[in-house]
N, C-alpha and C positions, 0 to 999 in steps of 0.2 A: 272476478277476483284476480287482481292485480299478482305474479310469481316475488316471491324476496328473491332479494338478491344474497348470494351468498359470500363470505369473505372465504377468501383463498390459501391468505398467509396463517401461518401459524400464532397463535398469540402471542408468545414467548421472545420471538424473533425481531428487533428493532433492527426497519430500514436505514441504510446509510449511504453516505454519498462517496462513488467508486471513482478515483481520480487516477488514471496511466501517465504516466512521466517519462517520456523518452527524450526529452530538451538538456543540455548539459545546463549547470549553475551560468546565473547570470546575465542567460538568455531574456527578452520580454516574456515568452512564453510561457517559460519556468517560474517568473515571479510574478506572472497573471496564475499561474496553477497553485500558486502557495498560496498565494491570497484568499482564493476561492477557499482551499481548503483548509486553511485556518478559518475561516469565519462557518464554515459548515459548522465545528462545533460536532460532530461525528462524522469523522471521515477515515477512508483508508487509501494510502496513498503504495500505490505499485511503483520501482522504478525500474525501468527498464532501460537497456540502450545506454546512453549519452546521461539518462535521468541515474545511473547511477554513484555517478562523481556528486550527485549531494549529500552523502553518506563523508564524503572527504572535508566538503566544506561547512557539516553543519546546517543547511539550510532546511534540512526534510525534518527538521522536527517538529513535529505537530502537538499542539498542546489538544489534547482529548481526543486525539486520532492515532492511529496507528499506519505503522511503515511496514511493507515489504518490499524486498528487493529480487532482481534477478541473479540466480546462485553463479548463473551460464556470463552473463555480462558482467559480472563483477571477476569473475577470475579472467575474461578476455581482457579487464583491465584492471589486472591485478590491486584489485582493492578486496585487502580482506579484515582489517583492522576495528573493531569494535562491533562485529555484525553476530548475529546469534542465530543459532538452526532454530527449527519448529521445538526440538528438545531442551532447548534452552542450553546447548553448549553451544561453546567458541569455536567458529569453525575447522579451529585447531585441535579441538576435542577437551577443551578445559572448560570449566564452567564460567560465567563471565555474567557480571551485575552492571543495571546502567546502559542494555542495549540501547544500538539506533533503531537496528530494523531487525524482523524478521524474514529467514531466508525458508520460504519453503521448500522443500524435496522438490516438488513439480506447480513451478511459480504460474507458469497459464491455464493448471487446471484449478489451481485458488481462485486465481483471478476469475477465470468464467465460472464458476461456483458462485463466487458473490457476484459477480455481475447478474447471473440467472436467478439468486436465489435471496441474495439482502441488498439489491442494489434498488434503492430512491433515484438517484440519479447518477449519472454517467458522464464523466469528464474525460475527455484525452489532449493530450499536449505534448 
């Protein structure tokens, strides 16, 4: 008698495809990462680094995905203009409709959370 195999993940939980963005806008790299993750079709795009000047130019917005950014790199370059906490306030403390991204409190342990826990697949750029 042959053992089943058992499924691991949760039912409830749909895998998605986890993309890190530390390339500034306009790089090949950056729009090799945007491509990928527009055509995923469920993606979440982290930016980090250099990847967070796409929040300035527009380019990180993903139709059926979702954006976060790094809170740490985005004040080292002072960009704070249209971005929203995990509360859904204005990092100014106002409430604000129409986010780009979200800012988690502790954006690497989001990040290795889905990596560990709803990541399909794994991009970095």
């Amino acid at each position: 008698m042959k053992p089943e195999k058992m499924k691991l993940e949760a039912p409830d939980t749909e895998d998605q495809d986890v993309f890190l963005l530390t390339k500034p806008p306009f790089s090949p790299r950056s729009d090799l990462c945007l491509k990928l993750a527009a055509r995923s079709g469920n993606a979440r795009l982290y930016l980090a680094g250099d990847g967070v000047y796409h929040l300035l130019t527009g380019t990180a917005n993903l139709p059926g995905g979702q954006v976060y950014a790094c809170k740490e790199d985005m004040e080292a370059r002072g960009i704070m203009a249209g971005i929203t906490g995990m509360g859904g306030e204005k990092m100014g403390g106002e409430k604000m409709t129409g986010e780009k991204a979200t800012v988690p409190e502790n954006f690497y342990a989001a990040l290795t959370e889905d990596l560990m826990e709803h990541c399909r697949q794994a991009y970095t750029f």
